[in-house]
C-alpha positions as CSV (number, residue, x, y, z in Angstrom):
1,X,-6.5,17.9,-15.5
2,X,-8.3,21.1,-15.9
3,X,-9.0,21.5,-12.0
4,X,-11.2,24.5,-10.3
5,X,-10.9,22.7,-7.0
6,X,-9.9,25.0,-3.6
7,X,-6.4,24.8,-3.4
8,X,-4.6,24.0,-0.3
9,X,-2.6,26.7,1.0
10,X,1.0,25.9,2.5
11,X,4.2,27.1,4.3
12,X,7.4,25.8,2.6
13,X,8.9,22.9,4.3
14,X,12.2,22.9,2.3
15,X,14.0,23.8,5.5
16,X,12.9,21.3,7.8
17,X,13.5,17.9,8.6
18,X,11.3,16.5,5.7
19,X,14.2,17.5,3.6
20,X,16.9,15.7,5.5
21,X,18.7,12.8,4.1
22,X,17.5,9.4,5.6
23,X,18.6,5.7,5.3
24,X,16.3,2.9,4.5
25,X,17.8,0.0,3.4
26,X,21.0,-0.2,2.0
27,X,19.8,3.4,0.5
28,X,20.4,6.9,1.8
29,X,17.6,9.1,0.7
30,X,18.2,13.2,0.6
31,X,14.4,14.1,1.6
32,X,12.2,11.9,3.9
33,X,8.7,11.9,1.7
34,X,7.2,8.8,0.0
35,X,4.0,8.2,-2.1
36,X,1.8,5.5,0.0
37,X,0.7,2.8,-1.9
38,X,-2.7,3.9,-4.0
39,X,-5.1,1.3,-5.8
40,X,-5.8,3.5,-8.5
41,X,-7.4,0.2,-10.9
42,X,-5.8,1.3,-14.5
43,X,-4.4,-2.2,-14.6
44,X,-5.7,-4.6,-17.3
45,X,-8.6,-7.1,-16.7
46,X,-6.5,-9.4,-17.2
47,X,-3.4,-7.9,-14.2
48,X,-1.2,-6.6,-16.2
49,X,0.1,-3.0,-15.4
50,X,-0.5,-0.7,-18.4
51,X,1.3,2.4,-20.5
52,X,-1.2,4.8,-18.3
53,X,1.3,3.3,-15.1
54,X,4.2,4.2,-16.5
55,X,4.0,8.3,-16.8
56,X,2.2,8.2,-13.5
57,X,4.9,6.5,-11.4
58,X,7.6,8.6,-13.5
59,X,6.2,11.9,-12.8
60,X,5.6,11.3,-8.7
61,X,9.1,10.2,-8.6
62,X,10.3,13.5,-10.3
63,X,12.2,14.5,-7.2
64,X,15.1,12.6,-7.1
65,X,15.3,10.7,-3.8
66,X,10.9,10.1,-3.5
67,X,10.4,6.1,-2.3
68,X,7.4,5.5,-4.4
69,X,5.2,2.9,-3.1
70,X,2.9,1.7,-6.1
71,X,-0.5,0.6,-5.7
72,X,-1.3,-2.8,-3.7
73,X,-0.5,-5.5,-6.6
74,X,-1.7,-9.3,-6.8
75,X,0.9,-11.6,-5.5
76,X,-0.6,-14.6,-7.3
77,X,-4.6,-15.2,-9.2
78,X,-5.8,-16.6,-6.2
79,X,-5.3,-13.7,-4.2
80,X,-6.7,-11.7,-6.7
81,X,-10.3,-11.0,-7.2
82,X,-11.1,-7.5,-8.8
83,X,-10.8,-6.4,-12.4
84,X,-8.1,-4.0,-14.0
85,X,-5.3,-4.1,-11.0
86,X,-2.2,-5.3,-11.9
87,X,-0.2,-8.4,-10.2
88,X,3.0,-9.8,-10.2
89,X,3.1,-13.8,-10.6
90,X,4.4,-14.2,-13.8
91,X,7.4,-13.3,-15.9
92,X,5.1,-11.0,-18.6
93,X,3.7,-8.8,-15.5
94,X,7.4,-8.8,-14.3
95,X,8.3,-7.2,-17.4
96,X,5.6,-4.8,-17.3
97,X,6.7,-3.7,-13.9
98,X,10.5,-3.7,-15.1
99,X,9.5,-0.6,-17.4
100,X,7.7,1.4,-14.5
101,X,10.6,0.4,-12.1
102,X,13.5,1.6,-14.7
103,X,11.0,5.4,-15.4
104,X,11.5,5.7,-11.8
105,X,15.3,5.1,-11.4
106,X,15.5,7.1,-14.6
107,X,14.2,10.4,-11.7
108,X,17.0,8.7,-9.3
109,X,13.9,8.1,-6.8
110,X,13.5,4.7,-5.5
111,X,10.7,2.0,-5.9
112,X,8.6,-0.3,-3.9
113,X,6.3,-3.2,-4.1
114,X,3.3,-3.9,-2.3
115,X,2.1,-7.4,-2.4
116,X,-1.7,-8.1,-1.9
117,X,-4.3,-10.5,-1.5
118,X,-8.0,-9.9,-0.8
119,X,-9.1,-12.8,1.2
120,X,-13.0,-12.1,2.0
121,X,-13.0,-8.8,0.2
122,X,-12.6,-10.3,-3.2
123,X,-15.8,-10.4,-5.8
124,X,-16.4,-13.9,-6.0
125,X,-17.8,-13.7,-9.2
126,X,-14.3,-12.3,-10.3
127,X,-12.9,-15.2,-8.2
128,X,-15.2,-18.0,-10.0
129,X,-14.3,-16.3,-13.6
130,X,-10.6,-17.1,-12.9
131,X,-10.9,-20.5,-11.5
132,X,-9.8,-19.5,-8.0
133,X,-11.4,-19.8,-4.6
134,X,-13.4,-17.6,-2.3
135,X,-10.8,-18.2,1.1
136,X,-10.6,-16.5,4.0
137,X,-9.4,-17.2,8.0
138,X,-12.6,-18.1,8.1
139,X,-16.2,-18.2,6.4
140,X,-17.0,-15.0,8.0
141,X,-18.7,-12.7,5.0
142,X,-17.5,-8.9,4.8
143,X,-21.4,-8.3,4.5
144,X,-24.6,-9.8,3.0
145,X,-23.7,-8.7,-0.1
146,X,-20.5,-10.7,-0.5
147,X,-22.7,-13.4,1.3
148,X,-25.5,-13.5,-1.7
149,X,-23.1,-12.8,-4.8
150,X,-21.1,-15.5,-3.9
151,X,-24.0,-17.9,-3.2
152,X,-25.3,-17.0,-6.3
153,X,-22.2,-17.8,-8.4
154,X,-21.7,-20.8,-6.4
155,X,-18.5,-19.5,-5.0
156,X,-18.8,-19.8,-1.4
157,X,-16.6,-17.8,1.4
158,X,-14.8,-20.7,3.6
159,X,-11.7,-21.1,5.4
160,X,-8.0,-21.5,4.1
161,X,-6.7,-24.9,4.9
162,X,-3.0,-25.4,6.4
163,X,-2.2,-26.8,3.5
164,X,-3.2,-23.7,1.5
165,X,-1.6,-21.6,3.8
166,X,1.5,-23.4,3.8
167,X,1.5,-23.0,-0.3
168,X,1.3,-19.5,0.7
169,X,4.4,-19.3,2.6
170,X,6.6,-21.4,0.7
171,X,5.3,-20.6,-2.4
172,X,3.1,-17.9,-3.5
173,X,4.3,-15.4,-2.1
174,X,8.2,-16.0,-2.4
175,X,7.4,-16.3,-6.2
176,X,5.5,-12.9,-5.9
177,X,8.8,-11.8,-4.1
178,X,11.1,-12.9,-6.8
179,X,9.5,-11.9,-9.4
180,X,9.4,-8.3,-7.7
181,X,12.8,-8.4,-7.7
182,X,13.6,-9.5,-11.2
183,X,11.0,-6.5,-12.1
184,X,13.8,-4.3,-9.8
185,X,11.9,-2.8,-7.4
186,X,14.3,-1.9,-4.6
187,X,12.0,-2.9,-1.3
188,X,9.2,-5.7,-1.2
189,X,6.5,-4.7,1.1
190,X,3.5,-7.0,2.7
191,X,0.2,-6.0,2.6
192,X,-1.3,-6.4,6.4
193,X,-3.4,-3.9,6.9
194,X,-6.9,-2.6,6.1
195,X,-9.1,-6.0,6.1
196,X,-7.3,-8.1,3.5
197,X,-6.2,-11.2,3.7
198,X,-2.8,-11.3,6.2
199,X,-5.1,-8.4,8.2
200,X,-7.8,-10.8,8.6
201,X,-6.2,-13.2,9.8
202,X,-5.1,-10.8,13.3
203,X,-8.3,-9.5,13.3
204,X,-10.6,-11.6,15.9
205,X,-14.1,-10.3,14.3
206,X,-12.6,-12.4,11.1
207,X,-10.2,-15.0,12.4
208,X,-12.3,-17.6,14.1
209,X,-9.9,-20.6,13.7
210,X,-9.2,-23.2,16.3
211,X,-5.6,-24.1,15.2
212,X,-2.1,-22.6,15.1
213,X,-3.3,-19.8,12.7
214,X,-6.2,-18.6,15.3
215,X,-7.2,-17.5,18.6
216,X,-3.9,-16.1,20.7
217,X,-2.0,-13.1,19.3
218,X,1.0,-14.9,19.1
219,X,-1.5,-17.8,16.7
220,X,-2.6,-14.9,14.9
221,X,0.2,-13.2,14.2
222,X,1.8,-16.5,12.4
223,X,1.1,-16.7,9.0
224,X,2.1,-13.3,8.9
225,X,5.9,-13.9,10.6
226,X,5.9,-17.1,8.6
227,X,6.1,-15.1,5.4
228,X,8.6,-12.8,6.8
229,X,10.7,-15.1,7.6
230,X,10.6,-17.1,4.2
231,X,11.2,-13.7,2.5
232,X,14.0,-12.5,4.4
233,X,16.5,-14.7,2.7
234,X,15.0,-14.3,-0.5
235,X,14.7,-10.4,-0.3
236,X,16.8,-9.4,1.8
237,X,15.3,-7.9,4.9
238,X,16.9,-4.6,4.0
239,X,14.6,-4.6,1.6
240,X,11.6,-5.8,3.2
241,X,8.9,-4.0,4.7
242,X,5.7,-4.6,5.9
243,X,2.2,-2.1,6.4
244,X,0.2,-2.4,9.0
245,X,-3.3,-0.6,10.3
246,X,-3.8,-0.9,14.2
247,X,-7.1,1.5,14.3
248,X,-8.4,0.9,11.0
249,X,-12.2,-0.4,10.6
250,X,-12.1,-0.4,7.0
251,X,-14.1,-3.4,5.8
252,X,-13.9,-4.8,9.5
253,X,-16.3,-4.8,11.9
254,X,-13.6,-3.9,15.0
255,X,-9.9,-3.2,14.9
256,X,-6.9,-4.9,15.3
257,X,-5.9,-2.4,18.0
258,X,-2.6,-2.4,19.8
259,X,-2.0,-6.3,21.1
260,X,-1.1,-8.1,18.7
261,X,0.1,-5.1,16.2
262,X,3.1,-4.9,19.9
263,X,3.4,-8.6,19.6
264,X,4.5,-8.2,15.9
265,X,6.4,-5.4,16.5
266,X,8.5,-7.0,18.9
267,X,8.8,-10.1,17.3
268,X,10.1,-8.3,14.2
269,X,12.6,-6.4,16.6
270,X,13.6,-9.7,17.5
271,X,15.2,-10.5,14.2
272,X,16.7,-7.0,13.7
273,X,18.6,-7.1,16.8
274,X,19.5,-10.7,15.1
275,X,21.1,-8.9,12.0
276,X,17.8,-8.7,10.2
277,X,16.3,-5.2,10.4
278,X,13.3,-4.6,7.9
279,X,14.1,-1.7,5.7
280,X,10.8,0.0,7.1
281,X,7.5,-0.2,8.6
282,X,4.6,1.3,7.1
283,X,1.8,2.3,9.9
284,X,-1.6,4.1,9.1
285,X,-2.5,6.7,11.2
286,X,-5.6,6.5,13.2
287,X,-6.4,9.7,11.1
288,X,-7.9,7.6,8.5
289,X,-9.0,4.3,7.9
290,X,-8.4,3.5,4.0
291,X,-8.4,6.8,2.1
292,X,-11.1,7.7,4.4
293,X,-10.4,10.8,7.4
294,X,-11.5,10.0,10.8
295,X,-12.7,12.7,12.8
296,X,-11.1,13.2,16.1
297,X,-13.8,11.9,18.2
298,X,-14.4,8.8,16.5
299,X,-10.3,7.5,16.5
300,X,-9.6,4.7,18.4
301,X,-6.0,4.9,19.7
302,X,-2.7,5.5,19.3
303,X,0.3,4.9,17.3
304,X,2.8,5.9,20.3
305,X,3.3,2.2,21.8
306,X,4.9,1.5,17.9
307,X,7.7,3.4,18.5
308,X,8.4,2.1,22.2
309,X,9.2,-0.9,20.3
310,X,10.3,-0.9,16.8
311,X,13.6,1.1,16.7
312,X,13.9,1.3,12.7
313,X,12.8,2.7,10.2
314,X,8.7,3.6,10.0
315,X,6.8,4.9,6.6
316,X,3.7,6.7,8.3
317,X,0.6,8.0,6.2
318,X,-2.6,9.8,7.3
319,X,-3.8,12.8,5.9
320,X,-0.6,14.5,7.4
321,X,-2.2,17.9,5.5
322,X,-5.3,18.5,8.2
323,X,-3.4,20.9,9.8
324,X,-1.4,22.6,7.1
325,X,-0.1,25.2,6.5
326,X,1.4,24.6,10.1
327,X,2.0,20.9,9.4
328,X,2.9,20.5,13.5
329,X,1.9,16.6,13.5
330,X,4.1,15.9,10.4
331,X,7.1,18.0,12.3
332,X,6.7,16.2,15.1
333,X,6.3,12.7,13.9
334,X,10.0,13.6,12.0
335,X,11.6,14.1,15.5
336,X,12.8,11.1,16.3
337,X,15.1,10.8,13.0
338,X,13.1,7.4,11.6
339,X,10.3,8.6,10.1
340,X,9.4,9.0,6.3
341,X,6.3,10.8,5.8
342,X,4.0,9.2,3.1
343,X,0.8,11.0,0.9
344,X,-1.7,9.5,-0.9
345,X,-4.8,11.7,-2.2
346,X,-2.6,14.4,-2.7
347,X,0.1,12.6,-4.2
348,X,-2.6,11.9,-6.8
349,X,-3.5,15.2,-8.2
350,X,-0.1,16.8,-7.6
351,X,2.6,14.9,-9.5
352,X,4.9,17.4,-8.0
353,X,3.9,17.0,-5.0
354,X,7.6,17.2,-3.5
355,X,8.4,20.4,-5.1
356,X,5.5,22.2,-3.5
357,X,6.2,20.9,-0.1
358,X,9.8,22.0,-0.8
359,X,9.1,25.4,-1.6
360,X,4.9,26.1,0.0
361,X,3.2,25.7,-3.5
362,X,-0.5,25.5,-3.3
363,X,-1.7,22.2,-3.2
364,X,-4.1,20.9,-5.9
365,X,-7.2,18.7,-4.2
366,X,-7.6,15.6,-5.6
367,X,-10.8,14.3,-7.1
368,X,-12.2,11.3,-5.2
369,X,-14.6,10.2,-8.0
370,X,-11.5,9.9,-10.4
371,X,-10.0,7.2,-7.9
372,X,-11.4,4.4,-9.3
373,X,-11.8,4.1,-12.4
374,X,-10.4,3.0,-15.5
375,X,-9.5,5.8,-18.0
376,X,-6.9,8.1,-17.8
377,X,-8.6,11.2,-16.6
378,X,-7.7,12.1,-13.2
379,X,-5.0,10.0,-13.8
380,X,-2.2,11.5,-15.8
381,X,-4.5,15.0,-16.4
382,X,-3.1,16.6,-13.4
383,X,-1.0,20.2,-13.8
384,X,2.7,20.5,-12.4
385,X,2.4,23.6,-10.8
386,X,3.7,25.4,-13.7
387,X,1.7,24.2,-16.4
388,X,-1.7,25.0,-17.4
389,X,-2.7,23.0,-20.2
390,X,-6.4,21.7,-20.6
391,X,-7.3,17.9,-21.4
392,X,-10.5,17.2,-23.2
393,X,-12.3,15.1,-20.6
394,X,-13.9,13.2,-23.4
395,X,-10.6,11.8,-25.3
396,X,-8.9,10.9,-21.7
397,X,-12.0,9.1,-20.5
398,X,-11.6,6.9,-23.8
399,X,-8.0,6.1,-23.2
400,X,-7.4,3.3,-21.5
401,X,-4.5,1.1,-20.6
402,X,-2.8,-1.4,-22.9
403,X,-0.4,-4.2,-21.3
404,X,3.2,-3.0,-21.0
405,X,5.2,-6.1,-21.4
């Protein structure tokens, strides 16, 4: 991408901590930087990931030993719900995935999974075009527009039944599991954070139920440690991992906040001090909520009780560049040797994003208006920071992806 964009001045970090060797898993990793999962919608309409994909994962897992998190993927059509993002139900998206999985152990960095469902921030229209459901905790609308579109298609919000959510933890998403595997990713990781569906559900502004999946933290917290459990023999909880976002409002009205983010916490300490450590956590920041920054005043709490309980292994993201070129809050949050630092927005428009940490290369600044949508521009148009070729905007907005498989 032809960029004129500020650039992001930084000290080289190749020296510190970041660049230490870690474990996580059955892996040991030589630096301690990961790309956090980014919904970047270059997916077919249809979920399939695509050829666009493929270079993109390759490239941000250029420095051997990256743990590349790839976007939040579909673990099965009813959890679906939005056009052009991949998921990973069926053998052909396996496939698909297989080829993005293999570019990145090609680079000798390491892949992960994140399995999603959207709950009440699906498009119901999208929901109704597939057949599927509009289902939630409850029949609690994100806002009046999800309310009227889905009255309108005749696709109403309402509540998950047990039996649904029981298909969901001995079903859907072990299938979504195993086929993540057979595409070999090296971790699975659950999506329970920023309003969808296993976030709603601990959320008390969108959980309104009246049995064993609502009103306690430990009723609350169920359906989520129900699937954890059922994956663990499946993947291996080595290789499972979990994100979570205790200060996040993102498409909720009121935060999950600390309670019954502790309660899991322990709960999942519980079973590594059984013999079944997750290979990490990954916890958002109170620093942003989504890909959004949170200013100072407006942050709700802390992160610190996490760590007072869950002694393994955390993946932590949240614009960890405000304060660069010092980069004080990401050297401190290394400190306690179980920390991987993860980006996102810059990870996007610097595919060598590793390297310039390593050695205080000017960061690119990404393009939020590219985020979204479908072409390859902004996508695969970014410079290393060698390279200064130019990409006719025109020809890369027309190029779209076609189904690896």
């Amino acid at each position: 991408m032809s960029n004129n964009s500020d650039l992001v001045q930084i000290r080289p970090l190749g020296h510190t901590k970041l660049f230490q060797p870690i474990k996580v898993g059955t892996h040991t990793l030589p630096q301690r930087i990961a790309f956090a999962p980014s919904t970047r919608q270059r997916g077919t309409s249809d979920y399939y990931p695509t050829d666009l994909q493929l270079p993109y994962y390759k490239a941000r897992g250029q420095y051997p030993g990256t743990l590349v998190i790839t976007e939040a993927t579909y673990v099965s059509p009813g959890g679906a719900g939005r056009a052009n993002v991949p998921g990973i139900w069926n053998d052909k998206q396996a496939a698909g995935w297989k080829k993005i999985t293999d570019a990145i152990r090609e680079e000798k960095s390491y892949s992960s999974v994140q399995l999603w469902h959207l709950g009440r921030t699906a498009d119901p229209a999208q929901l109704k075009h597939d057949g599927q459901p509009f289902i939630a905790p409850s029949p609690v609308y994100m806002d009046k527009d999800s309310e009227e579109q889905a009255k309108k298609v005749g696709n109403e919000l309402r509540a998950a039944t047990k039996e649904e959510l029981e298909d969901l933890i001995n079903n859907v998403y072990p299938n979504g599991a195993r086929k993540a595997l057979e595409a070999g990713f090296d971790y699975v990781e659950l999506h329970s954070a920023h309003g969808y569906f296993l976030d709603q559900f601990l959320n008390q502004g969108t959980n309104h139920r009246t049995d064993e999946y609502g009103g306690s933290v430990e009723n609350r917290a169920r359906l989520l440690l129900a699937i954890i459990d059922k994956l663990i023999p499946i993947v291996g909880a080595n290789r499972l991992a979990v994100r979570l976002s205790p200060w996040a409002t993102f498409q909720l009205k009121e935060f999950d906040g600390e309670e019954v983010h502790a309660y899991i916490l322990k709960e999942l300490q519980k079973r590594a001090d059984a013999g079944n450590e997750l290979a990490y956590i990954s916890l958002v920041e109170p620093r942003v909520s989504a890909s959004y920054d949170v200013a100072a005043h407006d942050q709700k709490g802390s992160n610190a009780f996490a760590e007072k309980i869950w002694k393994g292994k955390f993946v932590k993201a949240g614009n960890y560049t405000y304060d660069a070129p010092k980069f004080e809050t990401l050297l401190h949050d290394l400190d306690n040797d179980r920390t991987l630092i993860a980006f996102s927005r810059f990870f996007t428009s610097n595919p060598d994003l590793v390297y310039r940490l390593k050695n205080g290369v000017a960061l690119q600044h990404y393009d939020r208006p590219t985020f979204y949508t479908h072409d390859n521009y902004g996508y695969n148009t970014w410079n290393q920071h060698d390279g200064n070729k130019q990409f006719d905007k025109e020809v890369e907005q027309k190029r779209v992806g076609k189904v690896l498989a």
